[in-house]
N, C-alpha and C positions, 0 to 999 in steps of 0.2 A: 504494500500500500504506500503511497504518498501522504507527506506532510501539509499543514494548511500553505508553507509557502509555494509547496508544488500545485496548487490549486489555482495560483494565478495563473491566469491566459492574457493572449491580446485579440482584442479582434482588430482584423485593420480592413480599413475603409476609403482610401485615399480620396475619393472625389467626395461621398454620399457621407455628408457631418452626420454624425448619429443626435446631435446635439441642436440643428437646427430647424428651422421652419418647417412643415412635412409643405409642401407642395410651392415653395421657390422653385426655379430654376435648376435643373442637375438636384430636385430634391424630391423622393418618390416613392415606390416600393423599397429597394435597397437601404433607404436612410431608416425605414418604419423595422425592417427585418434585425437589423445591426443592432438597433436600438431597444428594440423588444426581446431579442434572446439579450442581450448582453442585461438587460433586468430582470429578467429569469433568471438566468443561469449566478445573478450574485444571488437572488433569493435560496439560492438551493445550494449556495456555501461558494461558490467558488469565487474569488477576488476576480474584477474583468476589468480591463486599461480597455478603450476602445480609440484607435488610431486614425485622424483624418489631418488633411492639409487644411490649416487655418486660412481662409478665404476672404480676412477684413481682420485690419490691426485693431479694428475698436472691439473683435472679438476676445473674450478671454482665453488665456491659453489652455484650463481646466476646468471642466464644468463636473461637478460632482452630482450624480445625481440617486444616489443612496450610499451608504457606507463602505459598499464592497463594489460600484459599479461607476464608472465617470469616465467622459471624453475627453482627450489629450490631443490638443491642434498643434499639429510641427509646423515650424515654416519648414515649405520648399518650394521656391520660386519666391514669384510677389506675390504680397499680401492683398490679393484684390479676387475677384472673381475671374477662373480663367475654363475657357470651354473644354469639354469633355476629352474632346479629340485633342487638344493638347498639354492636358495634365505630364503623360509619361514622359517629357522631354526635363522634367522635375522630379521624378521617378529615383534616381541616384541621390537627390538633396535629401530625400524623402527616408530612404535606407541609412543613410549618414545621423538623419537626426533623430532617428528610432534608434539606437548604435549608442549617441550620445545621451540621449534619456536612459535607457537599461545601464550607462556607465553611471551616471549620478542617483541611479537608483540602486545599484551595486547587487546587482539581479539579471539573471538573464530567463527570460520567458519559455518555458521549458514546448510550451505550446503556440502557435497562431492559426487566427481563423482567419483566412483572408477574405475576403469580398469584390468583386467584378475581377477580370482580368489585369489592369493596372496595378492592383495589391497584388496578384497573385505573383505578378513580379516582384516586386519588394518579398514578399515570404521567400521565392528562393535563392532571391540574394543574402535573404539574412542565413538563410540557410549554409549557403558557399562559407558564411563566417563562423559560424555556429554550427557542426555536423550533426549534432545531437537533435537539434530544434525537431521537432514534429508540425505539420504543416498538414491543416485540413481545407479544404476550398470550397467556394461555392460561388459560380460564374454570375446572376442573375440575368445576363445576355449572354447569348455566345455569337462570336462574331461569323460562325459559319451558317450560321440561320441568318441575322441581320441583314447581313449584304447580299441575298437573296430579292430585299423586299427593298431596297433604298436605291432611286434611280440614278446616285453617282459613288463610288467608294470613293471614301478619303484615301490622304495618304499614309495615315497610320495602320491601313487594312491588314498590310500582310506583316508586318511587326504585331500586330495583333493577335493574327491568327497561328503565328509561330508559339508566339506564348504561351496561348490556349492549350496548344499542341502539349508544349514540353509542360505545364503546370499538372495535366488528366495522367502525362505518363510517370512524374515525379512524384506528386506531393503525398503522402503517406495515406490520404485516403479526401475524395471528391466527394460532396454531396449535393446533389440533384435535387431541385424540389419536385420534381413529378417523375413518375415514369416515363412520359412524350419526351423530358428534359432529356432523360438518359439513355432514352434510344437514339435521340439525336448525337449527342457526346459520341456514344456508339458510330454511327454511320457516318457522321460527316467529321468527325475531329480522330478519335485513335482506338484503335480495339485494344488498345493498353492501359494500364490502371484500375484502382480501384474506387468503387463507385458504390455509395451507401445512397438510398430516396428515404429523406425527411422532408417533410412539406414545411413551407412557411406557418406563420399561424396568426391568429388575432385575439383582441381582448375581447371574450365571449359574457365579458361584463357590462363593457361598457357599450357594443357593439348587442342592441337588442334590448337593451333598458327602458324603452317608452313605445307602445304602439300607436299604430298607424294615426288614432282618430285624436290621442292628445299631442302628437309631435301634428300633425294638421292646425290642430287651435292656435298650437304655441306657431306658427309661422301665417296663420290665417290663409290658408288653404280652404275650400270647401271642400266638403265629405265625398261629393261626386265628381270630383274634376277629378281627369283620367294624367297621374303622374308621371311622365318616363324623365328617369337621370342619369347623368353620365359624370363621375368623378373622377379626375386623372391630372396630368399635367395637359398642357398647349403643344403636342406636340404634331407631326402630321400621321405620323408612326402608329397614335392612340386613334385613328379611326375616328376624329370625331365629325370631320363632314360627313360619314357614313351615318352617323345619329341624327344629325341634323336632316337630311337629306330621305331621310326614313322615317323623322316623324312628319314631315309633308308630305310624305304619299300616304300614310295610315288614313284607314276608312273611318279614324273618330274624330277628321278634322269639323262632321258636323255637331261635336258634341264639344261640352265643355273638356278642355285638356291643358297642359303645361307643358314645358322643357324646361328642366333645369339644366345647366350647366356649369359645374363646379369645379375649380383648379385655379392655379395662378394667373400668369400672362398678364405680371405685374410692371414687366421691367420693359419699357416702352424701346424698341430700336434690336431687340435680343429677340432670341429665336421664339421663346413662350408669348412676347408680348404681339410678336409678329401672325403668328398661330393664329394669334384671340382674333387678331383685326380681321385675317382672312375667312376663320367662322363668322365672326361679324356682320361681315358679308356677305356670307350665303343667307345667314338668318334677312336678311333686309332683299336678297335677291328672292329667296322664296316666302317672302310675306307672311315672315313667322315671328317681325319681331315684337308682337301685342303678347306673345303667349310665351316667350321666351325669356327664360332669367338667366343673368351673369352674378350669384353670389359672392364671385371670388372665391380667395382661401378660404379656409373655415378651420376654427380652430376643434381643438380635440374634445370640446364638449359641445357645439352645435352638429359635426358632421353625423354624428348618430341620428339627431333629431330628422335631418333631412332625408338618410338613408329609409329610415322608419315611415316619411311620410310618402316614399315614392307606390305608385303601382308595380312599378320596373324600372330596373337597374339594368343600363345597357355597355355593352363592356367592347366596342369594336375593335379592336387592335387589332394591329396588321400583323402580329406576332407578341405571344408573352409567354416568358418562360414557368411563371406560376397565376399572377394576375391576383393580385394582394384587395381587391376593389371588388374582386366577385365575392368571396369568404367574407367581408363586413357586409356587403349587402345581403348575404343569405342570414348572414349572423343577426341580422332586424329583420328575418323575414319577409327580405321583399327578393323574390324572384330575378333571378338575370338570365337576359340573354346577350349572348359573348359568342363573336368568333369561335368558330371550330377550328383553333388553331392552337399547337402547343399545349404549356399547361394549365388553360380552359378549360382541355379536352379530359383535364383529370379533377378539376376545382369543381366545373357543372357537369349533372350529370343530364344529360336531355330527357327531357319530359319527365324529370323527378325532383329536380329544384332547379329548373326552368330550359334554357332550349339553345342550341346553337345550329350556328349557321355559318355560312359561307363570307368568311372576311371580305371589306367592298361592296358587298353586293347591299345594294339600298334596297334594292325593294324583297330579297328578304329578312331584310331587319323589320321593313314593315309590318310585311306580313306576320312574320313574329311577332310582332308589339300586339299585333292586331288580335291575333290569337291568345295570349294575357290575356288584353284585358278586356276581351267581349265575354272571358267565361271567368266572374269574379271568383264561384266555388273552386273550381279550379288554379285560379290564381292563389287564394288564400292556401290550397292544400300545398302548392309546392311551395310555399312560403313557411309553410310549418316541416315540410321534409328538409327544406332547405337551411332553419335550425341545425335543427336534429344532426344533418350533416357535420354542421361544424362544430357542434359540441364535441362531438366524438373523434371527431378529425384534426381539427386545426385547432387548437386552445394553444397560447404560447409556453403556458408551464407542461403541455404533453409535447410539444416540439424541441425544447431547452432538457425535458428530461432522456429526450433521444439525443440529441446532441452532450449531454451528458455525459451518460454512457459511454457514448464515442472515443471524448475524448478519453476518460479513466481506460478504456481499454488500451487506447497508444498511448498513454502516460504510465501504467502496467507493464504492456511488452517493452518501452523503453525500459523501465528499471530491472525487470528480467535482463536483458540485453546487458548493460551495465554492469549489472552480478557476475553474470556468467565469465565478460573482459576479465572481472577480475578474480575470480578464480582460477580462469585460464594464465 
């Protein structure tokens, strides 16, 4: 067995702050996932450092956020906001100043958990310095799907997908959040490595707290307006013209209805803010902007209310490797329909907590929608299986207790390994 100092980990996060805004810019799934086991996993003993580049000097460099769990922002690079695609060129500052904190901390991390492929590099360099280190992964994109669906590749593609490459055949063990994840890994990245499927998960507390008819009051909804919402970032990626574009051909544009739609696209001149303007657009091209809402962000105690008050949750993306948006909205009971894509294809199950379809295609998201919400009983029951789902499934302390495990297993065969040297 291990000691409690063997109990600390890191997660590293290099882009996705576990510490900041859920739905800025480059802030999304990833930053909610990081941030959710790394609070699990102190509740259940273990000490967690969680690793991200500090993005704004008026950030502080440590945020604590219970006694065994807190974000650490290195610089690497400038202290400003810098876009996805050129994070890794900072990548080396980024290992240097993780090097330097484990020296002043007079500790070296016997575990990390990396996050997207940019950390996954930082873990094996730490590694290069460190032989001993253990290194678990988990991609939340992988760039062999991605560039698939994106009608120009940057030029970090193939340093990319190199990485990807050598992280699935190196790092002591990959974890996938779905099955689709890992078939993919499989067939388009390496038939080398090992590969454990833990699903992401959600707060199944907070997510499902208020139904449908008092989260309605509390936002002054009427009872019979027909809801469909879409929560994500502004991206072109997230499918959201296809929502749009879907609920103008639904056959209840002669009834009372809404759109919501919820996410940043704060930052005026940036890719999100650019997003917003071009849905903007469609809304005022298809004469939907009387019945259309832009909430903006919403912080962590409103986003329940609104999930709770939808008919349906619609989930378009052109690809998702888990889709963190479908699990909180089954988790309020409200039905989604989401892309047959990825891992959708493992989050909804069709016709049992609501229904997917064929990414793009507008008219049948509509038809979809349509189907909801003309048959209420129907609607309401996959709203209660679609619960039920995630109780069992996705809850973050049953995800944190897999990853758990995990780790004590290769923190185990390490100290075996260890004994054995020295015996030998």
């Amino acid at each position: 067995m291990f000691s409690l100092g063997q109990k600390r980990i890191a997660l590293i996060s290099v882009h996705g702050d576990p510490a900041v805004e859920i739905g800025k810019e480059e802030a999304g799934g990833q930053n909610v996932y990081v941030r959710n086991v790394g609070e699990a996993l102190a509740c259940q003993g273990w000490q967690v450092d969680m690793f991200t580049r500090r993005a704004n000097a008026e950030q502080p460099a440590i945020v604590e956020h219970s006694s065994n769990c807190r974000t650490i922002r290195l610089t690497a690079g400038p202290q400003e906001f810098v876009p996805r695609d050129e994070i890794f060129d900072y990548a080396p500052e980024f290992v240097q100043a993780l090097l330097n904190f484990q020296q002043q901390l007079n500790y070296q991390y016997p575990l990390v958990h990396t996050n997207y492929w940019i950390s996954s590099w930082v873990g094996m360099e730490l590694k290069k310095r460190q032989p001993r280190l253990k290194q678990v992964h988990t991609y939340h994109s992988l760039g062999a799907v991605k560039y698939k669906s994106v009608p120009t590749i940057p030029m970090i593609a193939r340093t990319r997908l190199a990485v990807e490459k050598n992280v699935l055949e190196t790092a002591d063990r990959i974890v996938a959040t779905s099955p689709q994840e890992k078939e993919h890994m499989r067939s388009l990245v390496s038939s080398q490595g090992q590969i454990d499927v833990i699903p992401c998960g959600t707060d199944i507390r907070r997510f499902g707290s208020i139904d449908r008819s008092e989260a309605r009051q509390i936002l002054g909804i009427a009872p019979d307006t027909k809801v469909v919402l879409y929560v994500g970032r502004f991206d072109p990626r997230k499918g959201i013209e296809t929502a749009v574009r879907a609920f103008g051909q639904s056959a209840l544009q002669d009834q009372a209805n809404m759109l919501l739609i919820i996410g940043g696209g704060s930052r005026p001149g940036q890719s999100d803010g650019l997003e917003r303007e071009r849905i903007e657009e469609i809304v005022q091209e298809l004469d939907l902007q009387d019945i259309t809402r832009f909430p903006g962000r919403l912080g962590d105690q409103d986003l329940p209310i609104y999930y709770a008050a939808a008919d349906v949750c619609v989930v378009p993306s052109h690809y998702e490797p888990f889709g963190l948006v479908a699990i909180e909205a089954m988790a309020c009971q409200t039905p989604v329909i989401a892309s047959d894509v990825g891992g959708l294809q493992f989050t909804v199950l069709h016709e049992q907590t609501g229904l997917l379809v064929p990414p793009k295609d507008d008219a049948a998201f509509a038809l979809a929608i349509d189907r909801v919400l003309l048959n209420e009983p129907w609607r309401d029951q996959l709203g209660q299986t679609a619960r039920q789902r995630v109780e069992t499934q996705f809850s973050w302390n049953g995800v944190a207790s897999q990853l758990s495990n995990l780790y004590s297993q290769l923190l185990e065969e390490k100290a075996v390994k260890k004994e054995l040297a020295q015996v030998s």
